[in-house]
C-alpha positions in Angstrom: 245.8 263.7 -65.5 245.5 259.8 -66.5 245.7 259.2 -70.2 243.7 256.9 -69.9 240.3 255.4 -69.1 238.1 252.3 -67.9 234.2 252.5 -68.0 232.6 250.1 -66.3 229.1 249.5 -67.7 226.2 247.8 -66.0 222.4 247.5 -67.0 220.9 250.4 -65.4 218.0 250.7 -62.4 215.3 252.9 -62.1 215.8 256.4 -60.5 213.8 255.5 -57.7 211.0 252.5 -57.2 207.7 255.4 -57.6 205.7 253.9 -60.7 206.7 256.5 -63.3 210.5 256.0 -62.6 210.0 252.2 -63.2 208.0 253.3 -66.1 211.1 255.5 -67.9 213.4 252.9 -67.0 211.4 250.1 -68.4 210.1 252.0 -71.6 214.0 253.2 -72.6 215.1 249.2 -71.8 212.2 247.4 -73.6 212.6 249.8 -76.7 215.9 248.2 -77.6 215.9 246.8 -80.4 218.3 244.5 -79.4 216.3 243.5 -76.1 212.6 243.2 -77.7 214.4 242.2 -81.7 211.4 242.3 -83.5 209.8 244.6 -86.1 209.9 248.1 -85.0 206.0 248.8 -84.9 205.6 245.6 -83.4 208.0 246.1 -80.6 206.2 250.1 -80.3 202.9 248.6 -79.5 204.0 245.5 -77.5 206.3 247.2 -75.4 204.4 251.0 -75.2 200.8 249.9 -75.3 201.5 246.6 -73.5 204.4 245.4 -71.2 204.7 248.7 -69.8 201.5 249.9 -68.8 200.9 247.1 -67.4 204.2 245.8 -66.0 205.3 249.3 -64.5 203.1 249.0 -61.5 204.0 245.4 -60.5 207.7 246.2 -61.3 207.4 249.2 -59.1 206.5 247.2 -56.2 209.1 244.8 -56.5 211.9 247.4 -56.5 210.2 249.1 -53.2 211.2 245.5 -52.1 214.8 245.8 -53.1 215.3 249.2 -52.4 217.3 250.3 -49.4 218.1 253.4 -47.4 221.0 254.2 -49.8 219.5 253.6 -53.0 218.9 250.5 -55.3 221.8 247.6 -54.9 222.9 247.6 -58.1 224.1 251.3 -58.2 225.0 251.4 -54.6 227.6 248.4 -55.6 228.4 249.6 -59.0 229.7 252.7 -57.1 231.7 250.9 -54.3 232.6 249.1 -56.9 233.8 251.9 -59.0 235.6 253.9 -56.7 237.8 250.6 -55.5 238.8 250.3 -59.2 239.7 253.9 -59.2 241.9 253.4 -56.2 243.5 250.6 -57.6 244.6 252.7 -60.9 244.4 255.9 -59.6 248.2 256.2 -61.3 247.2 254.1 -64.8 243.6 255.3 -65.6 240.7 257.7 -65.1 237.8 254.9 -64.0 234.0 255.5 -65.1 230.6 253.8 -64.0 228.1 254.1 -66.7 224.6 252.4 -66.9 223.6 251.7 -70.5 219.8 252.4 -69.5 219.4 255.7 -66.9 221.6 257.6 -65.1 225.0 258.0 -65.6 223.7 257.5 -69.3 226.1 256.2 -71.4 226.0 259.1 -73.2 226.8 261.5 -70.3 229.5 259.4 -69.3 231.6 259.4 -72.7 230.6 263.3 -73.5 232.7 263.7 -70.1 235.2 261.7 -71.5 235.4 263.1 -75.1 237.1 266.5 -74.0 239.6 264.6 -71.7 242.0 263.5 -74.7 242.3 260.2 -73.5 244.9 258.0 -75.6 243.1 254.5 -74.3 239.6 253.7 -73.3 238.7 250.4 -72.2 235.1 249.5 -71.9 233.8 246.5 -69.5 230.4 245.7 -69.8 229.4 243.7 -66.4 228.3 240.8 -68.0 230.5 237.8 -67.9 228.5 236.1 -70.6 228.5 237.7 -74.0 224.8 238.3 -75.5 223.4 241.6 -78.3 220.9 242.0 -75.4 223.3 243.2 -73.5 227.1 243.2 -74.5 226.4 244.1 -78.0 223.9 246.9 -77.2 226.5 248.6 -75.2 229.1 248.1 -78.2 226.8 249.4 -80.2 225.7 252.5 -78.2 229.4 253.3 -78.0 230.1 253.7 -81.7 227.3 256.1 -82.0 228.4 258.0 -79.0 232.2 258.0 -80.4 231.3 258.2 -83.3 231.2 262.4 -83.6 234.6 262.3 -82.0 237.8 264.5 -83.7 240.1 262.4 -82.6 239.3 258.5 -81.2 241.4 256.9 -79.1 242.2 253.4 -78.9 239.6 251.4 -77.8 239.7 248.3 -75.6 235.7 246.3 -75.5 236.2 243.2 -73.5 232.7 241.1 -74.5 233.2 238.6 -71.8 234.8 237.3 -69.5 233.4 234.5 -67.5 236.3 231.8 -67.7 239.0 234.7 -66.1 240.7 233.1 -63.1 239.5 235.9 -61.2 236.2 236.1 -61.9 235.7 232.5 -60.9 237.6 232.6 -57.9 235.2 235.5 -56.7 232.2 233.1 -56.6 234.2 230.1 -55.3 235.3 232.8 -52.0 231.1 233.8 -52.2 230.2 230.4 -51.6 232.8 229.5 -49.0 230.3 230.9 -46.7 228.0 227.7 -47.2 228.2 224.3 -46.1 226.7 222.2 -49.0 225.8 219.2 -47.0 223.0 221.1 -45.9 221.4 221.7 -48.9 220.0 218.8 -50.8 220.5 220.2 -54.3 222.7 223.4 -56.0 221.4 225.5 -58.8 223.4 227.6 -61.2 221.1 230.4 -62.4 221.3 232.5 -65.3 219.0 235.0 -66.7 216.9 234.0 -69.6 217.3 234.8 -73.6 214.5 234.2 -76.3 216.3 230.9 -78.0 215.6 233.1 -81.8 218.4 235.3 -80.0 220.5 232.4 -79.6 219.9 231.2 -83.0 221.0 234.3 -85.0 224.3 233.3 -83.9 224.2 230.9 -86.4 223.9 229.8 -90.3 221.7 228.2 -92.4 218.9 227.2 -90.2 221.5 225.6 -87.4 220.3 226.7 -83.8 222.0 226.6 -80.5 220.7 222.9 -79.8 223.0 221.8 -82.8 226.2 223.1 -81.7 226.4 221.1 -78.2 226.4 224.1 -76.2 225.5 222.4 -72.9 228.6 220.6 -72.9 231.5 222.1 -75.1 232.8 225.4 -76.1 233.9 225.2 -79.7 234.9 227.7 -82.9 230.9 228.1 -83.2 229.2 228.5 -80.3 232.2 230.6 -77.8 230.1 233.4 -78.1 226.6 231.8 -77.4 225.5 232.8 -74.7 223.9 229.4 -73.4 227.3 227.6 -74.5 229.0 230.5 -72.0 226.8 230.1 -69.3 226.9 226.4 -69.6 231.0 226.5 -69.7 230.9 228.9 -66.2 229.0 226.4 -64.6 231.7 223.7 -65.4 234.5 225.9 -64.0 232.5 226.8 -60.6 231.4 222.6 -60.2 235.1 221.4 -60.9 236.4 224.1 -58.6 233.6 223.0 -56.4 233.8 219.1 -56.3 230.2 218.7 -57.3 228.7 215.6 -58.8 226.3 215.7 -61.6 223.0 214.7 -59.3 224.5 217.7 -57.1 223.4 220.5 -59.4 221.1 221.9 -61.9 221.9 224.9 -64.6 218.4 226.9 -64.9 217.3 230.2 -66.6 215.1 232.9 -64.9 213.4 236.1 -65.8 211.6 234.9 -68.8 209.2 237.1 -70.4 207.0 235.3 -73.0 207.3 232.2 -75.0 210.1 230.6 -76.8 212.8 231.1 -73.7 215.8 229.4 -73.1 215.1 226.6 -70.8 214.8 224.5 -68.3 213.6 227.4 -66.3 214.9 227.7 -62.8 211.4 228.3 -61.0 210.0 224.6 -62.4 213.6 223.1 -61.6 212.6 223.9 -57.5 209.0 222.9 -58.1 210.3 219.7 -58.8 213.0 219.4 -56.6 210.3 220.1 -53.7 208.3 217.4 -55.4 211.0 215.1 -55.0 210.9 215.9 -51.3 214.2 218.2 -51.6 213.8 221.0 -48.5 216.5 223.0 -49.3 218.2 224.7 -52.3 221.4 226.9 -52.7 221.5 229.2 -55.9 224.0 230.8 -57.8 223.6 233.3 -59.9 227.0 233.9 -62.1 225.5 236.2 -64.7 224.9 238.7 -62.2 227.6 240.6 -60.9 225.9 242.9 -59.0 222.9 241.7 -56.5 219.4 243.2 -58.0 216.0 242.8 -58.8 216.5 239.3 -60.2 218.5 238.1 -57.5 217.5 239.6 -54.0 213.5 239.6 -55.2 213.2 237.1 -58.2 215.6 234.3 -56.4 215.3 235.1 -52.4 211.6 236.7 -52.2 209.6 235.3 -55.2 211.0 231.6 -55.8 211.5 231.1 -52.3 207.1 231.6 -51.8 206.9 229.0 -54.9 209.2 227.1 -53.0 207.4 226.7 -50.0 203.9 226.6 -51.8 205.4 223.4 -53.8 206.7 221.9 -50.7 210.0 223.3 -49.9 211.6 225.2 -47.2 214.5 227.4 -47.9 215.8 228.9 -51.3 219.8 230.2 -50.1 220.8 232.6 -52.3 224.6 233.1 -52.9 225.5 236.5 -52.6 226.8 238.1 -56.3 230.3 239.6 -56.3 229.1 243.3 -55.8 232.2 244.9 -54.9 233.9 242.2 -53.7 238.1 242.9 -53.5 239.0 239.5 -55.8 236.7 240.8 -58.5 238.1 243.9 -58.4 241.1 242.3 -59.0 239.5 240.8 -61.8 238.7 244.0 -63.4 242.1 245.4 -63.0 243.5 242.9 -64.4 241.3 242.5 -67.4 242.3 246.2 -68.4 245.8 245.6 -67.5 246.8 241.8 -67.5 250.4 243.1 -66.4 249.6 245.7 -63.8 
């Protein structure tokens, strides 16, 4: 047995696209505090009384879009995608796919692990871009988990990685596929944030606009996650020879007011306006191809598309279980294997 470990750790999907599995998965995601952060009886009734009732039936139709004969994508990759780790360290380390909402729960995942007497565990959450949405709910679901532990074992969190070599070099092989010159513009697009997320990253009233995140990283802002999505897309457009009037960064899959902008839907709305016919997006926050990729992007933006003017929204395809990203994740948890 392998002293060792590596959990991989995605989002999570529904159990199945029937109403009341949307419904669990959607009431367990939305009642994180660190996804809705805002008072706890607030966030009861908005997200319980509210989003859900109302959201779980629309949602459910959406993933009976998505879903396929084998399951939804994103566990159907995160397994592929698990067991080509495994085979890659089947002599270094154990390897573990864990969903931080649903099944395999987090918490099933590291029980299992707990009477293995593991020396090392290395944790990679599958987002490239840090954000407490995501990265830091799974850091802090882990402490809890590990926390009734006799005897902890050295722990390894990587909380992003979207400049590794590897990583990038995965989307740059995704998009080989493509001949730009027949696309009139590119769009790099990454889920949305509430900007007062963005903003706790920071002191005395400074916010993310202050701190020149769409165009450096710096000491302040390498862990905002607008500065990190920003800094991806200058590794893919340099790798990618683009010019500046090639290219737009947008964010998607707002809910509510006070989101991170410009939003990707109004950047095609315009482009169509402008007479542009056809669109290629990236999506480099997703690793795995999902609701907000094959629906939001390829089914729902491509109708607004078309209603505004347009004619084709391209989706690239995310790095799912691609070989060089499994690379990537090998290497992340051993940078010398």
């Amino acid at each position: 047995m392998n002293k060792e470990a590596v959990v991989l750790i995605n989002l999570g999907t529904p159990k199945s696209p029937k109403v009341k599995d949307v419904r669990n998965y959607l009431s367990e995601f939305l009642n994180d505090p660190f996804v809705i952060d805002i008072n706890p009886i607030g966030r009861f009734f908005l997200v319980n009384m509210i989003i859900v009732p109302f959201r779980a039936p629309k949602s459910a139709k959406a993933y009976e879009q998505l879903w396929t004969p084998e399951g939804s994508p994103l566990m159907v990759y995160g397994r592929a995608l698990e067991e080509k780790v495994r085979t890659k360290l089947k002599d270094q380390a154990d390897v573990y796919l864990s969903m931080r909402y649903q099944q395999p729960s987090m918490e099933s995942v590291f029980n299992e692990m707990e009477g293995k007497g593991y020396e090392k565990i290395t944790v990679i959450p599958l987002y490239p871009q840090y954000a407490t949405a995501s990265t830091e709910t799974i850091f802090v679901e882990m402490q809890k988990l590990m926390s009734g532990w006799s005897n902890i074992p050295a722990i390894k969190f990587v909380d992003q990685f979207y400049d590794h070599p590897l990583f990038i070099d995965t989307i740059i092989d995704r998009a080989s596929k493509y001949n730009f010159d027949d696309y009139d513009h590119i769009i790099f697009s990454y889920h949305g944030l509430p900007k007062r997320q963005l903003n706790k990253l920071y002191s005395n009233a400074e916010t993310c606009d202050d701190h020149l995140c769409a165009t450096e990283i710096n000491e302040t802002n390498q862990k905002c996650y607008v500065a990190t999505c920003y800094a991806t897309t200058r590794l893919l457009v340099e790798r990618l020879s683009l010019e500046k009037d090639q290219y737009s960064v947008g964010f998607q899959s707002r809910l509510g007011k006070g989101w991170v902008e410009p939003f990707t839907d109004h950047i095609l709305t315009d482009l169509a306006a402008k007479g542009k016919k056809k669109v290629l997006v990236f999506c480099p926050a997703f690793v795995a191809d999902c609701l907000e990729t094959i629906v939001e992007i390829g089914i729902e933006y491509q109708e607004e598309f078309e209603e505004a003017g347009g004619e084709k929204v391209q989706l690239v395809e995310s790095l799912n279980d691609h070989d060089t990203f499994v690379d990537c994740l090998v290497n992340i948890a051993y940078p010398n294997v």
